[in-house]
Steps between C-alpha positions, in 0.01 A plus 500: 500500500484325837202704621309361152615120564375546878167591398509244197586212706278604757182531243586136394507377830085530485452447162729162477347411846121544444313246683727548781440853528144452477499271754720718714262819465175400323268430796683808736562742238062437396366529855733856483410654218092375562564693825604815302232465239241500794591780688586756213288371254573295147551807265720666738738151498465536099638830517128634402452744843718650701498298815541783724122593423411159685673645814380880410102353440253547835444130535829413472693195600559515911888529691436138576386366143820730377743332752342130470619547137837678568600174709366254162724662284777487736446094556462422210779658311758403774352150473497514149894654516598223771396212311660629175805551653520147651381340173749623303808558716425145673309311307195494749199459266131527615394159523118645404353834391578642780834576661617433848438757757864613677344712736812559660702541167244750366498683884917560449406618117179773613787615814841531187256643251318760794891609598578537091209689490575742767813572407338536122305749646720711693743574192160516261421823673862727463490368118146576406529847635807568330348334181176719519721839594713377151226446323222741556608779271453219172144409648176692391133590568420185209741335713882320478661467163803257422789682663280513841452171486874405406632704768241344774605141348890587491487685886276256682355185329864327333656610846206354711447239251863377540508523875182270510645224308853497667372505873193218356800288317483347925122417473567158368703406793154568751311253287794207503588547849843608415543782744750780357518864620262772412750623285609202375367613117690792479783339588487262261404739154742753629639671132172391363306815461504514166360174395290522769340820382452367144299191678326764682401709157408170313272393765304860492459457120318173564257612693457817281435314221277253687285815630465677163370160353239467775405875460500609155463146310240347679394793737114466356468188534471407929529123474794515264674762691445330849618175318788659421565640818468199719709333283771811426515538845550143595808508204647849685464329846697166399778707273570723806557215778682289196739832520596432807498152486805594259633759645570247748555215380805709280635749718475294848510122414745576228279339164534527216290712246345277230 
């Protein structure tokens, strides 16, 4: 199935391209996720608290501190996404540990991604209220059971989930300098849906898997399971922006899958 071979290829990308990915998103991706650990505390990036109590707490982390790490993440995972792109669609490799800063390349990513996300947002709403009028009646006071869930996944995420990746198939083109329309994605997986949607399911297994492993494997133990999600994390990051990478690289540039 092409959706499969997508996230296949995509997966090896990383894993047959370690030290460049490392030195692509080591040094970024560790001042981002240090940022995180500070402000919401180690056991809630383990999965150990809930991190809204860190918010919720008296004493808790300012607007400012909250913002000041909003606009980390956002650097550094654009960075991280630029550079990846560019390594592996042209063959620009880091010549150190750390990977050159396009600030105008990741600018023209933040503005693509910031209109994807807008219009993510605007047809998130219609769908998730038809999803929860759908699916209320199979939902209880011990909360959802299977068929909830199914008809939530089925009404708004696989919908959504598709939507994401077709508009994002563009994203590439910010980081190379290629230009292309906003809707220059779509365009190009037109009839695609369903493969797209299997890449889409596949992807949400991954990081279901990942998450149960951190929670109920090594859930009592905090270095382990903060080990695990620094790293898991890190794996989830890399496979996503490798997505595109193909996505693009296939349905734009014309490649071939390997």
């Amino acid at each position: 199935m092409q959706g499969l071979t997508i996230f296949s290829h995509s997966l090896r990308q990383v894993t047959g391209n370690l030290d460049g990915a490392l030195k692509v998103s080591a040094l970024p991706y560790a001042v981002q996720f240090l940022s995180s650990a500070a402000l919401l505390g180690p056991a809630a990036m383990a999965g150990q608290a809930d991190p809204a109590a860190a918010f919720s707490a008296e004493g808790g982390p300012s607007i400012v501190l909250v913002l000041l790490n909003l606009v980390i993440t956002l650097v550094a995972s654009i960075w991280i996404a630029v550079a990846w792109h560019r390594y592996i669609l042209k063959n620009d490799a880091p010549t150190g540990f750390l990977p050159d800063f396009n600030g105008n390349r990741i600018l023209a990513y933040f503005l693509r991604s910031l209109g994807i996300a807008l219009l993510f947002i605007v047809l998130a709403i219609p769908l998730g209220i038809v999803a929860a009028l759908i699916a209320t009646p199979f939902f209880s006071v011990t909360g959802p059971n299977v068929v909830g869930m199914l008809i939530i996944m089925v009404i708004t995420y696989v919908p959504l989930a598709v939507l994401a990746y077709r508009l994002s198939t563009s994203l590439p083109a910010m980081a190379l300098d290629e230009g292309g329309s906003f809707l220059a994605g779509w365009e190009a997986t037109k009839g695609e849906n369903g493969s797209i949607a299997v890449l889409a399911v596949v992807s949400v297994l991954l990081v279901f898997v990942g998450s149960a492993i951190g929670t109920f494997v090594l859930g009592n133990a905090l270095i382990l399971s903060l080990a695990w999600a620094f790293a898991f994390n890190w794996l989830v990051m890399m496979v996503g922006v490798s997505i595109l990478t193909t996505l693009y690289g296939h349905y734009i540039e014309k490649r071939a899958l390997a």
